[in-house]
C-alpha positions in Angstrom: 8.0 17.5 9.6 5.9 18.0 6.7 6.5 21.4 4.9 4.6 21.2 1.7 1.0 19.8 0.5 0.2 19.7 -3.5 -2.7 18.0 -4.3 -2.7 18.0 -8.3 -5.6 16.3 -10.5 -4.5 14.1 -13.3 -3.9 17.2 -15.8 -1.3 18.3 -13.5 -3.5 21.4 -12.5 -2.7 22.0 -8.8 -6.0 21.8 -6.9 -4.8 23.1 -3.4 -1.2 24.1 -2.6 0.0 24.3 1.1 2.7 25.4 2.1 4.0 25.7 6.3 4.7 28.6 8.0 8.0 27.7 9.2 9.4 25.9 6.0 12.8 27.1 5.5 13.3 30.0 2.7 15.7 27.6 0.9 13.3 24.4 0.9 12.0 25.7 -2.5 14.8 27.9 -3.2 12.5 31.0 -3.9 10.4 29.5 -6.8 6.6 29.6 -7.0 5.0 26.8 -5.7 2.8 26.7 -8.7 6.1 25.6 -10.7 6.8 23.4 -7.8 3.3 21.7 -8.4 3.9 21.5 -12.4 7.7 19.6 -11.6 5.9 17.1 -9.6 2.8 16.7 -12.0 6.0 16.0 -14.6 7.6 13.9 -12.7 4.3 11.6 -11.8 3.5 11.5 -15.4 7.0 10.1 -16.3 6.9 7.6 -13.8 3.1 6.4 -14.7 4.4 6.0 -18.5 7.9 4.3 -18.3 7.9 2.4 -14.9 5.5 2.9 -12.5 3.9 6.2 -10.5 7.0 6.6 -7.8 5.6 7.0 -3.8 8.8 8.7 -3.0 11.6 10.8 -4.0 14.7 11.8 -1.8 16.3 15.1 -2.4 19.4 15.7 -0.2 17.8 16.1 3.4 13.7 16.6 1.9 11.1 13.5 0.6 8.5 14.1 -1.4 5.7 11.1 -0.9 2.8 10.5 -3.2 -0.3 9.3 -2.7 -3.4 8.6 -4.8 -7.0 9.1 -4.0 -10.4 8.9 -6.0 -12.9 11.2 -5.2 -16.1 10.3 -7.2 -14.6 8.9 -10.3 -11.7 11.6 -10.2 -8.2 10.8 -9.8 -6.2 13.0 -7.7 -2.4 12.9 -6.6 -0.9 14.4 -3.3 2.8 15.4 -2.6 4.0 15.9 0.4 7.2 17.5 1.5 9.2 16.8 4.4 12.1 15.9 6.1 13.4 12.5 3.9 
């Protein structure tokens, strides 16, 4: 099930955040989903610059997948969270 929906431009500024109605209280353990968004802007930026931009993480029972999308000459990133 898919929880969560970030979609971030390359500055890390979250363009759209969606989050489900049933996603359990503890998925993001009661922090702003704005923080949420920054964490994964960080976490795409460190990838890009040391190895290579990362398509998924695993976090003990959750994924978060990335994609990559250009709309007109913009690059944009989206997360999504869900069961791993």
């Amino acid at each position: 099930m898919i929880y969560a929906v970030f979609i971030l431009d390359t500055s890390g500024t979250p363009v759209f955040i969606w989050k489900h109605a049933k996603a359990p209280e503890s998925l993001f353990k009661g922090r702003d989903e704005l923080l949420i968004g920054n964490f994964i802007s960080a976490i795409l930026s460190f990838g890009r610059e040391t190895f290579a931009a990362p398509q998924r993480i695993d976090f003990n029972g959750y994924a978060l997948t990335f994609f990559s999308t250009k709309i007109e000459d913009r690059l944009f990133w989206i997360a999504a969270v869900s069961d791993s």
